[in-house]
Chimera marker file (.cmm) of the C-alpha trace (Angstrom):
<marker_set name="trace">
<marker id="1" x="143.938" y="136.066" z="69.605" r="1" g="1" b="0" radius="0.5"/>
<marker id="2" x="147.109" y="133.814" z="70.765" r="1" g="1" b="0" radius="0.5"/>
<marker id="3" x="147.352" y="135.522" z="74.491" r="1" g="1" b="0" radius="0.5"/>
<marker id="4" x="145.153" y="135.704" z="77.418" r="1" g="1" b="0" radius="0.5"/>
<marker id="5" x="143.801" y="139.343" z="78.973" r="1" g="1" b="0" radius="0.5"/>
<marker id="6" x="144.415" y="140.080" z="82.997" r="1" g="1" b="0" radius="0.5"/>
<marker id="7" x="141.912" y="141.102" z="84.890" r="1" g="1" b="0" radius="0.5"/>
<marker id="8" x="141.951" y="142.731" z="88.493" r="1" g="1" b="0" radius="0.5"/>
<marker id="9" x="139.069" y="143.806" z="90.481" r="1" g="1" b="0" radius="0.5"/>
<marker id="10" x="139.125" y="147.020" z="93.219" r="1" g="1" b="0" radius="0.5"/>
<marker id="11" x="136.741" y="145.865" z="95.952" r="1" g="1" b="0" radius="0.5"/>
<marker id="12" x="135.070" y="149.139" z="97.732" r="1" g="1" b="0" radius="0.5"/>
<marker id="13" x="134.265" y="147.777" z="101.532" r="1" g="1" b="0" radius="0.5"/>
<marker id="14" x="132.832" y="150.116" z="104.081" r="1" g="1" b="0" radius="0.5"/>
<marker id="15" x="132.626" y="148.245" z="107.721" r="1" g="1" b="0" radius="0.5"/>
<marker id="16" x="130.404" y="150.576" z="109.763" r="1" g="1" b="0" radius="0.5"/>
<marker id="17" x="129.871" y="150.892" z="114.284" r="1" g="1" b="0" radius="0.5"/>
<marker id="18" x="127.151" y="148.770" z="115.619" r="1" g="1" b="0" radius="0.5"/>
<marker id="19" x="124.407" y="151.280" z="115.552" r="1" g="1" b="0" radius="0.5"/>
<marker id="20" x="127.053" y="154.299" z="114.222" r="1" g="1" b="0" radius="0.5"/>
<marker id="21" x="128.596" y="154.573" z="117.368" r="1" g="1" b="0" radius="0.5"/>
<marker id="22" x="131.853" y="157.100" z="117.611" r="1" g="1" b="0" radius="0.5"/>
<marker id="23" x="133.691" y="154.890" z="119.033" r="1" g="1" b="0" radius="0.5"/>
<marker id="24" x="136.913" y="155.017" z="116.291" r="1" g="1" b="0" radius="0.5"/>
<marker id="25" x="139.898" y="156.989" z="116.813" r="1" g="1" b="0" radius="0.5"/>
<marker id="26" x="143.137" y="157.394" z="114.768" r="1" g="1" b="0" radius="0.5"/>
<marker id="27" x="144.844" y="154.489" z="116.609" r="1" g="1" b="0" radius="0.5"/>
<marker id="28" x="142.027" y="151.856" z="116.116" r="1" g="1" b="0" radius="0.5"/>
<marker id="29" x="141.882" y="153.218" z="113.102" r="1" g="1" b="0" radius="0.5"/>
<marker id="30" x="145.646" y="152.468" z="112.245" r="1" g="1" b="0" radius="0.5"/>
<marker id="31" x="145.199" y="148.650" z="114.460" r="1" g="1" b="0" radius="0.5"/>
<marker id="32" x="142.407" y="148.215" z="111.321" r="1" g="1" b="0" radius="0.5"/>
<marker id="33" x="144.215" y="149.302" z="108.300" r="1" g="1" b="0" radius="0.5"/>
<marker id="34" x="146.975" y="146.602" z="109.594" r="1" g="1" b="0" radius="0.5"/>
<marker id="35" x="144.670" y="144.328" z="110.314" r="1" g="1" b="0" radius="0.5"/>
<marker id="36" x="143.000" y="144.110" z="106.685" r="1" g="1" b="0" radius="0.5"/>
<marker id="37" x="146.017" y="144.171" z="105.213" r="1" g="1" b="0" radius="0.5"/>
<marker id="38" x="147.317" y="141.626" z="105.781" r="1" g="1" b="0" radius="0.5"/>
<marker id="39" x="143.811" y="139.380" z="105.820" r="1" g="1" b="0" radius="0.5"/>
<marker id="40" x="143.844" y="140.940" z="102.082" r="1" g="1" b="0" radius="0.5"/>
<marker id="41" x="147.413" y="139.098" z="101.698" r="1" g="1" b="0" radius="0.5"/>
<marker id="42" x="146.056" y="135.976" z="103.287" r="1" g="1" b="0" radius="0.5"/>
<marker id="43" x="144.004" y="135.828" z="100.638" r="1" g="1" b="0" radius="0.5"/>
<marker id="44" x="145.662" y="137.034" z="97.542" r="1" g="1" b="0" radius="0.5"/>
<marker id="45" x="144.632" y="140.642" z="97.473" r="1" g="1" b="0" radius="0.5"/>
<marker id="46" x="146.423" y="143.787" z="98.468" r="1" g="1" b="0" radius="0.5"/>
<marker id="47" x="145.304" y="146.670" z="100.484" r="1" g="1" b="0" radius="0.5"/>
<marker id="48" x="145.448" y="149.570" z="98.217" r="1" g="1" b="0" radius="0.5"/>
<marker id="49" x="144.080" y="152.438" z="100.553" r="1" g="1" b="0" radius="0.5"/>
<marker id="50" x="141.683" y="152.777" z="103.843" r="1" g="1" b="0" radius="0.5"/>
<marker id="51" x="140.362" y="155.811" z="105.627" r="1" g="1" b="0" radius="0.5"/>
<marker id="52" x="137.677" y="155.882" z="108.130" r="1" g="1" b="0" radius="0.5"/>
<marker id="53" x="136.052" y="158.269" z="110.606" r="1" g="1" b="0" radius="0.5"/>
<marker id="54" x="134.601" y="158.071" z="114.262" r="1" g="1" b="0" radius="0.5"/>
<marker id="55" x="131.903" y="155.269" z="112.649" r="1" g="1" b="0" radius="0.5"/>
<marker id="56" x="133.032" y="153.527" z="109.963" r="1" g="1" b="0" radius="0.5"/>
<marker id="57" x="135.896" y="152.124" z="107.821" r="1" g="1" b="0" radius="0.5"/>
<marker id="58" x="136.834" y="152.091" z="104.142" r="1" g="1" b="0" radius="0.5"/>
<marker id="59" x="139.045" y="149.647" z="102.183" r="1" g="1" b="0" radius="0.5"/>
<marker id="60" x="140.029" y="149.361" z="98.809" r="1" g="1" b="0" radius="0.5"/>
<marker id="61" x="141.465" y="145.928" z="98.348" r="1" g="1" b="0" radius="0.5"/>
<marker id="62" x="142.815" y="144.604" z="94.688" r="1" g="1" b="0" radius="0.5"/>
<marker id="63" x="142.348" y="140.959" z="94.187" r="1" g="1" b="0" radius="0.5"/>
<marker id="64" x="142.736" y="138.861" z="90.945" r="1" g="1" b="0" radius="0.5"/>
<marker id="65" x="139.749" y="137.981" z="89.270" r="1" g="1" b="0" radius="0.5"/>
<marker id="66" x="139.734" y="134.488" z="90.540" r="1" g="1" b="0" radius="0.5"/>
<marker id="67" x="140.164" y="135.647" z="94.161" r="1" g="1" b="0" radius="0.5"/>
<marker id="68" x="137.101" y="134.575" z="96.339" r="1" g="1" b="0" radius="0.5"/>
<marker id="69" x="137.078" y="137.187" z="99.605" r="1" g="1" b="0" radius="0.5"/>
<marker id="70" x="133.666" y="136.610" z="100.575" r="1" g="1" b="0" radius="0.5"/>
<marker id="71" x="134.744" y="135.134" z="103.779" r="1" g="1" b="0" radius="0.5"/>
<marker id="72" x="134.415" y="135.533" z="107.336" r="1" g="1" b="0" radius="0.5"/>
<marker id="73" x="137.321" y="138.294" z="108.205" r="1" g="1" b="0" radius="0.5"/>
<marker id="74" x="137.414" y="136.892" z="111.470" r="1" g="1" b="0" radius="0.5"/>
<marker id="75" x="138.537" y="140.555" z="113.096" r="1" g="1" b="0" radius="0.5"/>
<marker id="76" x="138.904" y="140.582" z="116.738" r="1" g="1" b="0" radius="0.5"/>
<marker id="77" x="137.498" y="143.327" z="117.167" r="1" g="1" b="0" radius="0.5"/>
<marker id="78" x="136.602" y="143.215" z="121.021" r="1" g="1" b="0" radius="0.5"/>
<marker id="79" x="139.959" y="145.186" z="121.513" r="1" g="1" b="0" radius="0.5"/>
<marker id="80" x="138.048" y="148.215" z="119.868" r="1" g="1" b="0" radius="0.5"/>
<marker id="81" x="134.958" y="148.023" z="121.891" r="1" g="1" b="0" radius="0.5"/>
<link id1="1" id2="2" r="1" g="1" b="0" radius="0.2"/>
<link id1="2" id2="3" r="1" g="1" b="0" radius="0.2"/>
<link id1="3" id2="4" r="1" g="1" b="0" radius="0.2"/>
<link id1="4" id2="5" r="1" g="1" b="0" radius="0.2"/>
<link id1="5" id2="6" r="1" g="1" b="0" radius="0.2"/>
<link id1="6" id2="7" r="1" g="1" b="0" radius="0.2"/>
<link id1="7" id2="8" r="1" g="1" b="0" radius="0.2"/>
<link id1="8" id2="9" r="1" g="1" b="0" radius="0.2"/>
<link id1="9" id2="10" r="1" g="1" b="0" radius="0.2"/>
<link id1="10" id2="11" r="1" g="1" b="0" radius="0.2"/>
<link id1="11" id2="12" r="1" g="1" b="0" radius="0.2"/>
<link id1="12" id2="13" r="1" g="1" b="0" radius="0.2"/>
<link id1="13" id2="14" r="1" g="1" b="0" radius="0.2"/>
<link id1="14" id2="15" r="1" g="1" b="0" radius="0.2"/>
<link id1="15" id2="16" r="1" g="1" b="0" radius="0.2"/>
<link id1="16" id2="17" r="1" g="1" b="0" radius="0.2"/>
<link id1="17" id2="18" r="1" g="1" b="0" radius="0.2"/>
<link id1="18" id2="19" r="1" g="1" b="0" radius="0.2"/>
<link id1="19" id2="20" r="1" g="1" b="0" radius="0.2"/>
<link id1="20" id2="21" r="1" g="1" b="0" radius="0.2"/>
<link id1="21" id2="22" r="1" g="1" b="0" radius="0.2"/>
<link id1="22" id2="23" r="1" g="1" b="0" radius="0.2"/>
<link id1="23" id2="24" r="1" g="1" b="0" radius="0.2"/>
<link id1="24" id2="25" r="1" g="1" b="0" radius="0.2"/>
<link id1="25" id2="26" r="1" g="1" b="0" radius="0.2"/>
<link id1="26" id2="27" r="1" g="1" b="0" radius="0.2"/>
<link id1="27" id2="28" r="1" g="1" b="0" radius="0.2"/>
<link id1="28" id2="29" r="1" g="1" b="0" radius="0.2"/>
<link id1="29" id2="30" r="1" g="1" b="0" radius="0.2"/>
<link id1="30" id2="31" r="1" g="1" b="0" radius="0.2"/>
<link id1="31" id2="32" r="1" g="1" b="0" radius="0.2"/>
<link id1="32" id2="33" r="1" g="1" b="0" radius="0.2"/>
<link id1="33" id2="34" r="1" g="1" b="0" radius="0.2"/>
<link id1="34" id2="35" r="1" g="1" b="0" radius="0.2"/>
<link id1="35" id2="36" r="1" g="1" b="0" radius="0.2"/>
<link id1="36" id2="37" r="1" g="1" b="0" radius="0.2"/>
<link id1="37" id2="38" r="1" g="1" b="0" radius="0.2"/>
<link id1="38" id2="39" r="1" g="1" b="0" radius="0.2"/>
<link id1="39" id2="40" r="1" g="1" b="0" radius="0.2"/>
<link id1="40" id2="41" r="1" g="1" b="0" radius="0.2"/>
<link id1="41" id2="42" r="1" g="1" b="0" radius="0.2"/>
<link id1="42" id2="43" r="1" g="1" b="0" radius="0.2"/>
<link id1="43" id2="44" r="1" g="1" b="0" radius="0.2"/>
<link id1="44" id2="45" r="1" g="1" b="0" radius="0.2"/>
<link id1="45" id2="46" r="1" g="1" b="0" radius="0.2"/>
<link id1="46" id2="47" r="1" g="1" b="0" radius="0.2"/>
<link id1="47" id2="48" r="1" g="1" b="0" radius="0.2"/>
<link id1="48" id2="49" r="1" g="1" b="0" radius="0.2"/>
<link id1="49" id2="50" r="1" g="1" b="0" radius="0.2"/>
<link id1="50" id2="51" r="1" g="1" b="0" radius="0.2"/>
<link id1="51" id2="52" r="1" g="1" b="0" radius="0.2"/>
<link id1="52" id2="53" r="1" g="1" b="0" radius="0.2"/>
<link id1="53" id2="54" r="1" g="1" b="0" radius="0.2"/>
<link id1="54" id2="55" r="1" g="1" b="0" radius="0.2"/>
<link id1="55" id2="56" r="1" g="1" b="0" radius="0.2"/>
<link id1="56" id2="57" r="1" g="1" b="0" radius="0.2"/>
<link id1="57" id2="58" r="1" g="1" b="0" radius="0.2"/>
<link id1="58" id2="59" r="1" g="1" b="0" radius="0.2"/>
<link id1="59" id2="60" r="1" g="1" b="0" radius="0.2"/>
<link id1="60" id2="61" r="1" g="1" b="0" radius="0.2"/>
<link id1="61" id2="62" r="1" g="1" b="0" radius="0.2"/>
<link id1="62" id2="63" r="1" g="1" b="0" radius="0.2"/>
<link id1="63" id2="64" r="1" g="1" b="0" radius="0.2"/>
<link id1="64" id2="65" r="1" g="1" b="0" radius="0.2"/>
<link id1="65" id2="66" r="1" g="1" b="0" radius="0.2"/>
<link id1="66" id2="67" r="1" g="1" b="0" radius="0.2"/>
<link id1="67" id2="68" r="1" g="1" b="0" radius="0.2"/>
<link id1="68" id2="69" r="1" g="1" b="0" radius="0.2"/>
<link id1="69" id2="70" r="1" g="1" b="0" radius="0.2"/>
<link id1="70" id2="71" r="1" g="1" b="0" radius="0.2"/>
<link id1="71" id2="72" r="1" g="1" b="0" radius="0.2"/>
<link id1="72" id2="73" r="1" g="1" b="0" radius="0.2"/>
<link id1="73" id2="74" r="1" g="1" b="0" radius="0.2"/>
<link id1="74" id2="75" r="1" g="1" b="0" radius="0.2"/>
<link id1="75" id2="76" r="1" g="1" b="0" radius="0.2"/>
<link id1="76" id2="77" r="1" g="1" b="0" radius="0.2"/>
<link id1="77" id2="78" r="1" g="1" b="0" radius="0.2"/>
<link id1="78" id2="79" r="1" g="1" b="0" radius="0.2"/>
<link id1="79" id2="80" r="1" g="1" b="0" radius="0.2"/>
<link id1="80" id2="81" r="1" g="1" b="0" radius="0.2"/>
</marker_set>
């Protein structure tokens, strides 16, 4: 076989409320989704999708197979609180 395949890999994240507090509304929930984004881009992955409700958040974030995202997100998230 003369070329090389291409691999992706969809990463499924769900971020979840200290103790499932309420506490997320459609604006926070808007602040996140822009937020992630671009920390995907920062580190070679792309926000495909996000939705959320009152406790938690999800993400689906395509990276190439050699991208490493197990890293502090470093979220400042005190403006939700």
């Amino acid at each position: 076989m003369s070329g090389r395949n291409k691999y992706d890999l969809a990463y499924h994240f769900i971020f979840g409320t200290k103790r499932k507090a309420p506490v997320l509304d459609d604006e926070s929930l808007l602040s996140l989704q822009l937020l992630f984004s671009i920390k995907a881009k920062e580190l070679g992955g792309e926000l495909i999708t996000s939705g959320g409700h009152k406790d938690h958040v999800h993400l689906l974030i395509m990276a190439k197979l050699r991208t490493h995202l197990g890293v502090d997100l470093n979220l400042p998230l005190s403006e939700f609180q």
